[in-house]
Structure formats: structure tokens, C-alpha cells
Steps between C-alpha positions, in 0.01 A plus 500: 500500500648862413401805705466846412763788539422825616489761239780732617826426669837701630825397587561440868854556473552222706628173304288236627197639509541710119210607369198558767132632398537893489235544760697313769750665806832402471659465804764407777317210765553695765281787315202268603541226793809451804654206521608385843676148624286339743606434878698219658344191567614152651470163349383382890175731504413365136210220508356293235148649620446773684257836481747745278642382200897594505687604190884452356703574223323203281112526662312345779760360764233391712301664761512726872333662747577845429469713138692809376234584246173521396408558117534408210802494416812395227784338663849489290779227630806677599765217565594201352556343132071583440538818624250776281259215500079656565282378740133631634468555866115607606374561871694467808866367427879477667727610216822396526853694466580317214140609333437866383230640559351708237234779654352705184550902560247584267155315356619181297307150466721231680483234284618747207798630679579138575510384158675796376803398783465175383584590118775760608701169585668645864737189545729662194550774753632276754855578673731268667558166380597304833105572586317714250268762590347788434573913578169626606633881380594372203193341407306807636705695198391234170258721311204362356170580322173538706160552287175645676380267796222418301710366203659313786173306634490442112801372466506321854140284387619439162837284633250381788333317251733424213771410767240238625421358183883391447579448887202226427678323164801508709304336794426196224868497405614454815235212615582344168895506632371364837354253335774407226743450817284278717485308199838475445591437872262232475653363205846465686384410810346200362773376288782534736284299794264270298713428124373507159342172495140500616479141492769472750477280764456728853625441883568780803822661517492526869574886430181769569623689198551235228181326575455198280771405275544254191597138681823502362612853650717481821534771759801612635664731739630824319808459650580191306414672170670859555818630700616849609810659267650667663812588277689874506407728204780443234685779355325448132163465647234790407274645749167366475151557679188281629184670353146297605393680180782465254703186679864512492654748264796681494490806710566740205174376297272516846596886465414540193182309534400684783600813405680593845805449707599206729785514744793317384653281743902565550650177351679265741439128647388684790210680285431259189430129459550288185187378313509245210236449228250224649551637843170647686543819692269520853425845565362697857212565255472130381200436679275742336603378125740177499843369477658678165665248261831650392619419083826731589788478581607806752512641879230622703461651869598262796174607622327249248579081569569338170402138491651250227359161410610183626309250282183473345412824414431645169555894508202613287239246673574635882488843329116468526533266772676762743247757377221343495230666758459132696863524576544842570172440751723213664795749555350711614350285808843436636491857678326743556689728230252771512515602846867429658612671165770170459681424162459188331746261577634118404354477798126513416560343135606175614169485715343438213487178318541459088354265284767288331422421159710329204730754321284404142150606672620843619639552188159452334322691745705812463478467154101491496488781707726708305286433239186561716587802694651673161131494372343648805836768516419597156078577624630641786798755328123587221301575829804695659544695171110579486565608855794771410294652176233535689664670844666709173213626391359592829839698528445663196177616567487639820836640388287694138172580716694686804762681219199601308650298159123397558146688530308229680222816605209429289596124555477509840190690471327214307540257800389703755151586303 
């Protein structure tokens, strides 16, 4: 759908806004709300329920007893790597110091002046990389363009309702994700404790997690099928990093994936351990995503225990296996991770038993479900694309109807009659 320009524009003089309608103010922020940082609040008066919602740098932290406002109100995030995101605050709230507050000076519609901060994109403006955050005088200063508040109710219904319409195809997207990965958990959970063979002859394993297994299967104690490495970092080695959502990888191509900065470890045998390709890494975080399966050849932190196979064990096949969510539920019972804050050590993995299956089978299995999971990857990466054009042209929008690239007035006059 293509919407209308307004018949008559001037230059702003300000390059990311250009061209504005010639009716509207051009302005500095500070021309037309103050911005203020919240106040100081601990993580011990913070409750999961409570009668005042309480707001940080990235939204609703939880809730107090007390409020510093009452309104309606736009909150910006000042600190951290989402600082400049928008959020809504209405009624009685605690804001934060790492929230400002921002208290209109003159008449604007809230929602407006929200979406307008929203396309000005404020994390750009962020300073200091060790913890980025935001100058409150300095985004007092941006200049902007402000129509008449009633162009701004205009403008504020119109994304209201277009802004719904995609927020709901995204909403489909995303259940159609949730869906494509239950699947495909399923799908590996299944063939790594039950085999490819329906026919298969059944009998307990003995082991809560495994459940049935095909008669010929054994059980054993992970000990028996993995030891610790524990070898010194050799001079050749290159650094590498455990990733639940990329695996092992060199460090250099987790940067660039990520598009930020890690903290390089200071080589040494000290600081570094060896890791070989077949070896699995245990991470401290290993019990929210699995045991990473390592085809390098490298060095990683001593903080992470590498484990390298003793017999039996056919890399690719207790790549699932170690990541599939049955086993990560059984790792996760052998301590209570969550609230003594311990790392995951040999320790807990050889609590937990491993099926031991003939070299042949696990081959086949991780072949299948290369071939399996590939498929539902390839719906999943459609549905995640969907996802981005969409959140793209939600961007865009907002971004045209609060610049004025867009007259959405007689539009948004049709919907309200």
C-alpha cells in the first residue's frame, strides 16, 4: 500500500530528518519535553508482584511499594548495549536511574513523541564502550520536527493500528517458529533415545531420562564413555569460544557474528586449555543449552572442562544427544544450578548415564537427523526472514509517518468515522 505526501515540504537542515512538511516546527528536544534519569533503586526491594510497577533501562524490572511518577509517560533506556530503546509507562510507577524519564514541557500526544524517539534511533548516540549509555544533555540538544498536536493524535492512531496489523503477522511468525522447534526437538529427542527402527524390539533403560530403549541398547556410566583433557594450550593453537548458539568457533568469527567485542584471555597454560576436533566442551552455561561438540582444533578458557571420548562414541550422534532437551533436563537435576549460582562441572556430567549404542547406528542416526533438522532449519530461517521484513517495515513506517515522508491525516480520519 502507498500513502500520500503532503503537498509542500522544506529542508530541515538537519541530515536525518531532510525534508519535513513546511507547516511543521523544527526543533531542538529540549524545545518541547525534559528528560531526567530516574532515581536509585535496589535489586532487594524489587518483587515479581507487587502494587507499583518498577522501571529500568530495558522496561518493567518488576514491581515495589513506592512510585516516583504518575502519568503517562515515555521512558528512554540510558545504560547498557539497548540503551535509546522506548517504552510506555502509565499511572503510578518507580523509574529507575538507568530509565529517563521524559516529562513533555509543552502539549504533545505521548504515544507520538514516543514513536518519534523511537525512529530518531538514540542508541547511535551512545558513549562509552566498556558500558554504553546515554548523555541526557546531549539528547536534550538532537533537533527534530514536531507537527500540530492534532497531526500528532493523527499520526499516533494511524501507527496504533497499522503497527498492530504487522505486530499480529509477526505474532503468527513467531508461533509458527515455536512450533517448527518443538518439532524439531521432538524429532531429536526421539531418535537419539528410541532409534530409527519402529519395529524395534523395546526394554527399560533403568535411566528416568532415556525411558524405553531398543533391546539391544546398553546403558552405561558417562564416565566410561568420556574423560576430562586436560592438556596445556599449545603454542600453535588459536583461541576459540563456546557459543550455545553458534557451538565452538574460533573466537575471531564469534566477533564478527555477533557484531561486538569479547575479552581475550592472555595466553598461557595457566589461562588456556587444548581442545581437539571430536572433543565436547562443558560450559557454566551448559545446563541451559547442552554440551557443545567441538570439529576444531584450538584453545579455550580453563574455565570450560573439555571432555574427549574413550570408546563408543560417534561425534555427530552425541551432538544431538548432549543437546537434546531430555538430557539437558537430566543435568540439570544434579544441582540446583539456578539458585547456588554453581558452574557445571565433570562433576554433575558423569551423574548422568548414556546410552551405548554400536558406532554404525549413531552414525545413521546423525545422518537422518542432519537430513531432518536441515528441512525444518530451512522453514524456520523462511519464518525468521518473514519475521525481519516485516519488523522492517514497521521500522520504516513509523520512521515515514513521524518524519512526515507520509500524510496519513485524511487516512486516519477514515478509521475514526
Amino acid at each position: 500500500m502507498t500513502f500520500p505526501r503532503y503537498p509542500e515540504y522544506k529542508d530541515s537542515g538537519v541530515p536525518w530528518l531532510g525534508e519535513v512538511p513546511a507547516h511543521w516546527e523544527v526543533c531542538s528536544l529540549k524545545r518541547i519535553v525534559r528528560m531526567q534519569s530516574g532515581d536509585s533503586i535496589t535489586s532487594e526491594v524489587i518483587d515479581e508482584t507487587g502494587e507499583f510497577p518498577v522501571y529500568g533501562g530495558n522496561g518493567l524490572r518488576g514491581y515495589g511499594s513506592r512510585f516516583t511518577h504518575d502519568g503517562n509517560f515515555v521512558l528512554i533506556g540510558r545504560q547498557g548495549a539497548l540503551c535509546g530503546n522506548i517504552n510506555y509507562a502509565v499511572g503510578k510507577f518507580w523509574a529507575s536511574e538507568h530509565a529517563i524519564v521524559v516529562s513533555p514541557i509543552k502539549p504533545v500526544i505521548t504515544k507520538w513523541l514516543g514513536e518519534l524517539l523511537r525512529a530518531m534511533n538514540l542508541n547511535q548516540y551512545s558513549i562509552s564502550a566498556a558500558q554504553p549509555g546515554l548523555s541526557v544533555d546531549s539528547i536534550a540538544r538532537l533537533t527534530t520536527c514536531v507537527p500540530s498536536t492534532q497531526e500528532q493524535a493523527a499520526i499516533a492512531n494511524f501507527l496504533e493500528r497499522e503497527a498492530s496489523k504487522i505486530d499480529e503477522l509477526v505474532a503468527e511468525q513467531q508461533r509458527l517458529l515455536e512450533l517448527l522447534n518443538e518439532k524439531r526437538e521432538a524429532v531429536i529427542s526421539h531418535a537419539v533415545t528410541k532409534g530409527l527402527n519402529p519395529d524395534a524390539s523395546m526394554k527399560p533403560s533403568g535411566v528416568e531420562w532415556l525411558g524405553e530403549v531398543p533391546a539391544h541398547w546398553e546403558v552405561m556410566q558417562s564416565r566410561r564413555l568420556f574423560k576430562v583433557r586436560n592438556e596445556p594450550a599449545h603454542e600453535s593453537d588459536r583461541q576459540l569460544t563456546a557459543s550455545q548458539k553458534h557451538g565452538i568457533l574460533l573466537q575471531s568469527e564469534f566477533v564478527e557474528s555477533e557484531g561486538r567485542r569479547v575479552v581475550e584471555v592472555i595466553k598461557g597454560a595457566d589461562s588456556l586449555k587444548h581442545v581437539e576436533p571430536n572433543d565436547f566442551v562443558i560450559s557454566m552455561r551448559s545446563f541451559q543449552g547442552g554440551i557443545e561438540w567441538s570439529r576444531l582444533r584450538g584453545s579455550i578458557s580453563w574455565h570450560y572442562v573439555m571432555l574427549t571420548p574413550i570408546k563408543s562414541v560417534h561425534g555427530p550422534f552425541f551432538a544431538y544427544l548432549l543437546k537434546s532437551p531430555g538430557y539437558i533436563q537430566a543435568l540439570r537435576s544434579t544441582a540446583d544450578l539456578i539458585r547456588d549460582g554453581q558452574e557445571l562441572r565433570y562433576s554433575h556430567f558423569i551423574q548422568v548415564d548414556l546410552p551405548l549404542i554400536p558406532i554404525n547406528e549413531q552414525a545413521r542416526i546423525a545422518s537422518f537427523l542432519d537430513h531432518e533438522t536441515a528441512k525444518i532449519d530451512a522453514l524456520m530461517a523462511e519464518a525468521q526472514r518473514a519475521i525481519d521484513l516485516l519488523q522492517e517495515r514497521r521500522t520504516a513506517l513509523i520512521s515515514a509517518a513521524v518524519t512526515g515522508q507520509i500524510d496519513v491525516r485524511a487516512i486516519a480520519g477514515k478509521a475514526a468515522a
